[in-house]
GUFI-46501 format. One record per residue (C-alpha): residue number from 1; x negated, y negated, z. Coordinates in steps of 0.1 Angstrom, whole numbers. Layout:
# residues N
[NUM; [X; Y; Z]]
...
***
This chain:
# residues 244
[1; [10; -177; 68]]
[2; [29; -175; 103]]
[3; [12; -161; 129]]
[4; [35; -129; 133]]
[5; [27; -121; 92]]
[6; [-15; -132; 101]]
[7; [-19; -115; 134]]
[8; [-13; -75; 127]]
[9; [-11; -53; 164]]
[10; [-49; -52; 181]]
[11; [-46; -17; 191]]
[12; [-70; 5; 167]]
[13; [-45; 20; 144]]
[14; [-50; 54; 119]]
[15; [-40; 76; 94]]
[16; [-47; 110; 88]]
[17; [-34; 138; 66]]
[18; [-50; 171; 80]]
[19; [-53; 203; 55]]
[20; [-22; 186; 34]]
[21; [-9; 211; 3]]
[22; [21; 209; -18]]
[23; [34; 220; -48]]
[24; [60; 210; -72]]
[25; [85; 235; -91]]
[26; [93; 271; -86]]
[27; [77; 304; -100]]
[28; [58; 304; -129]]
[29; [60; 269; -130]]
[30; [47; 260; -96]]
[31; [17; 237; -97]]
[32; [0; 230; -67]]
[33; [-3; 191; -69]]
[34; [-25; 187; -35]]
[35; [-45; 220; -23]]
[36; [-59; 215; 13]]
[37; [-65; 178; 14]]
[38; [-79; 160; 48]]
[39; [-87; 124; 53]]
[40; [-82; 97; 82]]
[41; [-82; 61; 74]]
[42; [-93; 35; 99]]
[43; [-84; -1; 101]]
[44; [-104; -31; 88]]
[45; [-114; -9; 57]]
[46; [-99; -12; 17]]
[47; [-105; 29; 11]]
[48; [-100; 33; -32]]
[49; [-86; 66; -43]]
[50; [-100; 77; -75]]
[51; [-93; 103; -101]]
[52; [-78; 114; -129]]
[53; [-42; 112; -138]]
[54; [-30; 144; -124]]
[55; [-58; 143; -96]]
[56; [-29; 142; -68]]
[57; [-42; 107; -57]]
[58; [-4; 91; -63]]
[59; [11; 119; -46]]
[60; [-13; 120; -17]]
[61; [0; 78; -9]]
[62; [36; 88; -11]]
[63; [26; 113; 17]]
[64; [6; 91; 37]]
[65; [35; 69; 35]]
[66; [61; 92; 46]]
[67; [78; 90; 13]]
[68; [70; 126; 6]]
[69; [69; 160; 32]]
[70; [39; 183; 29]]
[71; [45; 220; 23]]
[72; [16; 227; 42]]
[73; [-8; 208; 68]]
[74; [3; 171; 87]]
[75; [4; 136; 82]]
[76; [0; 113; 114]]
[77; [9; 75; 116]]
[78; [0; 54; 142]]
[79; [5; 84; 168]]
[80; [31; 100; 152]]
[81; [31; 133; 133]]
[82; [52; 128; 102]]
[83; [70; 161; 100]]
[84; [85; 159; 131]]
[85; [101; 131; 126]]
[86; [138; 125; 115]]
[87; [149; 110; 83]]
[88; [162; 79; 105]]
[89; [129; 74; 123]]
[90; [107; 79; 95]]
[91; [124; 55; 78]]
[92; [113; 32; 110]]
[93; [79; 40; 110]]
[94; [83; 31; 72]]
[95; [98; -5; 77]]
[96; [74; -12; 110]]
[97; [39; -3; 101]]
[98; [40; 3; 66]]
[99; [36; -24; 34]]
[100; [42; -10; -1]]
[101; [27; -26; -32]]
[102; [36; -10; -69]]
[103; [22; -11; -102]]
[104; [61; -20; -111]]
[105; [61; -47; -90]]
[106; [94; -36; -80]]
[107; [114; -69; -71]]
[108; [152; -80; -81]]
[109; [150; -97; -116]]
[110; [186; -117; -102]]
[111; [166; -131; -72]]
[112; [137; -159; -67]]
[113; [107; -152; -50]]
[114; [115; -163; -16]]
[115; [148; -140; -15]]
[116; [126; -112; -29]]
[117; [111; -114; 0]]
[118; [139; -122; 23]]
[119; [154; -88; 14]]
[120; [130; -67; 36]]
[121; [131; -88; 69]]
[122; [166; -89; 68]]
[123; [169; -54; 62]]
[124; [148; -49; 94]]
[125; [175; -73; 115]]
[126; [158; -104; 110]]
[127; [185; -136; 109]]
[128; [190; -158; 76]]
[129; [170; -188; 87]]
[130; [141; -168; 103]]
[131; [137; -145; 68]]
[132; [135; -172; 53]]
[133; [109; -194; 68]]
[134; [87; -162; 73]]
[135; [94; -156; 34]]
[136; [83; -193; 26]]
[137; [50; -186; 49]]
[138; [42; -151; 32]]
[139; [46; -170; -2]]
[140; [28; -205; 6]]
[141; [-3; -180; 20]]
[142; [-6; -165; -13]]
[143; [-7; -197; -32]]
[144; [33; -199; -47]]
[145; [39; -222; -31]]
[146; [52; -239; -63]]
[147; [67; -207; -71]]
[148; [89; -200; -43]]
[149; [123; -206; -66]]
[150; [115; -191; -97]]
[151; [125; -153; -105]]
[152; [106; -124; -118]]
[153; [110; -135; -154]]
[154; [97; -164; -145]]
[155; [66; -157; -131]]
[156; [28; -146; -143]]
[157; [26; -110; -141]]
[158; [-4; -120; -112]]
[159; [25; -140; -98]]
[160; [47; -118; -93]]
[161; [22; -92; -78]]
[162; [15; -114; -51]]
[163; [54; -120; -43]]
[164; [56; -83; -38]]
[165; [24; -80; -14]]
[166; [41; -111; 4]]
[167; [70; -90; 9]]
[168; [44; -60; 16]]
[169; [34; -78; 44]]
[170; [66; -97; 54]]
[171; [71; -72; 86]]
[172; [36; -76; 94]]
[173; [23; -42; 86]]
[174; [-14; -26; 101]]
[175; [-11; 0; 67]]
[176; [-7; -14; 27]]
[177; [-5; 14; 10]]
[178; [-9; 5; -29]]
[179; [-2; 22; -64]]
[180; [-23; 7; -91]]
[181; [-13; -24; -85]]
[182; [-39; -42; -111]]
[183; [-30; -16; -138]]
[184; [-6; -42; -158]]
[185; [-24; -75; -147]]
[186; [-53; -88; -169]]
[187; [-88; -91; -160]]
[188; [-84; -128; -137]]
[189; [-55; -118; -123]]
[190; [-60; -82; -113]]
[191; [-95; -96; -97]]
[192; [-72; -122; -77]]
[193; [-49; -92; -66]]
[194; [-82; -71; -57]]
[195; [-94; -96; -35]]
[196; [-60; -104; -19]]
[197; [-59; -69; -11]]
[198; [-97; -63; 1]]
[199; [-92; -96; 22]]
[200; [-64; -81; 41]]
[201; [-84; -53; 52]]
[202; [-118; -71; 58]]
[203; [-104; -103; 74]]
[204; [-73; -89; 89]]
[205; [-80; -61; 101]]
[206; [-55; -40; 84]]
[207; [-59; -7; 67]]
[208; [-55; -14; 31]]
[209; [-53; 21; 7]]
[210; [-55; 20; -32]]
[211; [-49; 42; -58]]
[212; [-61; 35; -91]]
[213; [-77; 43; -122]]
[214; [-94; 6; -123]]
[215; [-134; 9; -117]]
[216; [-135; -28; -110]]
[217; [-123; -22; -75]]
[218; [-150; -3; -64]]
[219; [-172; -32; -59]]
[220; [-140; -42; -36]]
[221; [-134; -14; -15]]
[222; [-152; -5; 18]]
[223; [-152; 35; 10]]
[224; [-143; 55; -25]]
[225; [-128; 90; -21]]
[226; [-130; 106; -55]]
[227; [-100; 136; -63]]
[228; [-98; 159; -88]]
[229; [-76; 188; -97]]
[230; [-54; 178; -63]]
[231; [-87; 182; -37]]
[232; [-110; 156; -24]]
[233; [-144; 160; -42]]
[234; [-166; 131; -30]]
[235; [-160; 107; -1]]
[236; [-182; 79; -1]]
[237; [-181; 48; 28]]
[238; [-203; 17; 22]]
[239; [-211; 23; -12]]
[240; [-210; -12; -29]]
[241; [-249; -15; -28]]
[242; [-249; 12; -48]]
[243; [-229; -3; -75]]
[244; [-237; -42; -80]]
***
């Protein structure tokens, strides 16, 4: 991988949500998805988010990655308190610290892998022949390197994960922020995409948050917060010894 995609920024970066509520519908039909949630994320650590499906652990990461306002409490990235932010330069903080990795994978079924990844450096200004030999570097560091013309269809399911976290990380993010992203992968190739992720945090330095129902990843995550019923019920750091 190039050295701008290897080497994220050295100064300690963090992420916090402080007494973060909200609620989705009106009336009757209002249901408090998150209820007074607060948790700061450090770098050089893979935190798993656990819980049930309608814990508030999906909805929590589209907050933390300024996809989604809070009703009540805030959300700061790298310095900055989300809220008071415009639409324009949250969308900034979005595209310069932030990596996104789906269970959807998310990538154009009419493009190939490099020009997947090609898509988000040059929507953040970067020229055709610089995308692409930062694309080819993302890819080649991932182990496609025998991949990088194929599309979607193409690809392994585990392929085409890791063509999305090379374009996660295409402009060099200190935060991945990740929805289930082993939930449609079998067993090898979720375990590949597990320690992909992990690596990024523990060799990198990044901060590296998952969401997910899988249990395998606990045994490759630095701390496990647990949610249920949209509230954080256990918060555990260092925890692998007690689960080999």
């Amino acid at each position: 991988m190039s050295e701008a995609i290897l080497n994220p920024m050295q100064s300690d970066a963090t992420l916090i949500a402080e007494h973060v509520a909200i609620s989705f519908g009106t009336g009757s039909v209002s249901n408090k998805v998150l209820n007074d949630v607060s948790v700061e994320f450090k770098r050089g650590q893979l935190t798993l988010i656990l819980g049930p499906s309608g814990s508030g652990k999906t909805t929590l990461l589209s907050i933390l990655g300024c996809l989604l306002a809070p009703d009540e409490g805030r959300v700061s990235v790298m310095g900055r308190v989300a809220h008071t932010l415009s639409e324009g330069e949250a969308g900034e903080i979005r595209r310069r610290h932030i990596g996104f990795v789906f269970q959807a994978f998310r990538l154009f079924h009419a493009l190939n892998a490099v020009e997947n990844v090609m898509v988000a450096l040059r929507i953040n200004g970067h020229g055709e022949k610089r995308a692409r030999e930062s694309a080819v570097a993302a890819l080649q560091s991932l182990g496609l390197e025998d991949k990088l013309h194929l599309r979607p269809d193409e690809l392994s399911g585990g392929e085409r994960q890791r063509v999305a976290i090379a374009r996660a990380l295409s402009n060099n993010p200190t935060i991945i922020l990740a929805d289930e992203p082993t939930a449609s992968l079998d067993s090898r190739s979720g375990d590949q995409i597990a320690e992909i992720l992990f690596s990024l945090a523990a060799d990198q330095n990044r901060l590296v948050v998952v969401v997910s129902h899988d249990h395998r990843w606990i045994k490759r995550s630095h701390r496990m917060i647990t949610m249920t019923d949209g509230r954080v019920i256990e918060d555990k750091l260092d925890h692998r010894e007690t689960v080999r």
